[in-house]
Steps between C-alpha positions, in 0.01 A plus 500: 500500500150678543453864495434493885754333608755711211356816663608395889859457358477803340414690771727322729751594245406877494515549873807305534686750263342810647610399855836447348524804319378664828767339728735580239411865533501473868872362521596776264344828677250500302692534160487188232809568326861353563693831429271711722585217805866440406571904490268491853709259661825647371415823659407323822800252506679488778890517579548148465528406176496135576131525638419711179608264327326178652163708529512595129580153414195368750308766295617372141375182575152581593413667250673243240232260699185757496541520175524174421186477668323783299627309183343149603172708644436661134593156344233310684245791407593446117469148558131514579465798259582210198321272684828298605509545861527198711602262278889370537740615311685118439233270518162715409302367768271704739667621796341449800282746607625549856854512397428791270311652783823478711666640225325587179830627350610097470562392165534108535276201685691402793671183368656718202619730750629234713696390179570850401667526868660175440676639175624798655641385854231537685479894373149700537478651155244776421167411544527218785 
C-alpha cells in the first residue's frame, strides 16, 4: 500500500478514535472512567430499581462495544505502522480500497468475511 494512500487510513483512523473518545466523554459527563459514571449514576438512580437496572445494563453494553471499537481502531493503526494494513487476515490478498474506506478497521476481503460469517451463523465478529 503506498505511503499516500497508508496516510488517508491513518488519518481516517485517528479522527475516528478521537470522535469516539469524544462521544464517549460526552455520554459520560464529561468523565472517561467507568467508576466515576457507575458511582454518578448510582447517586442519580432513581426509585425503581428495575429501570436502574435496565439503564446500567444498556450502559454496560456500550461501552463493552466502544471499546471494542477503540481496540479494532488502534489495531488498524498498528497494522499500517508494520506495514500490514489492508491485507486479509485468511487469504493475504489486498482488500479493496473502498471497503477499507467504509471501514478501515476490516480485517478480511469480503469473500473471507462472507465465509468467516458463514462459520459463525451468520455472526458479525470484530472487525466486519
Amino acid at each position: 500500500m503506498s505511503m499516500n494512500i497508508s496516510e488517508t487510513f491513518s488519518d481516517q483512523l485517528h479522527q475516528m478514535r478521537a470522535e469516539l473518545l469524544a462521544q464517549i466523554r460526552g455520554q459520560r459527563g464529561g468523565r472517561i472512567g467507568r467508576a466515576e459514571s457507575a458511582a454518578e449514576a448510582r447517586e442519580n438512580a432513581s426509585d425503581d430499581w428495575a429501570q436502574a437496572d435496565a439503564e446500567r445494563d444498556l450502559a454496560f453494553a456500550l461501552e463493552e462495544r466502544e471499546s471494542a471499537e477503540l481496540v479494532a481502531i488502534d489495531a488498524a493503526l498498528k497494522r499500517i505502522a508494520d506495514g500490514s494494513f489492508g491485507l486479509c487476515l485468511d487469504c493475504g490478498v489486498q482488500i479493496a480500497n473502498a471497503r477499507l474506506h467504509a471501514n478501515p478497521t476490516a480485517l478480511r476481503c469480503v469473500a473471507c468475511q462472507a465465509k468467516a460469517e458463514q462459520a459463525q451463523g451468520g455472526v458479525h465478529p470484530a472487525g466486519y
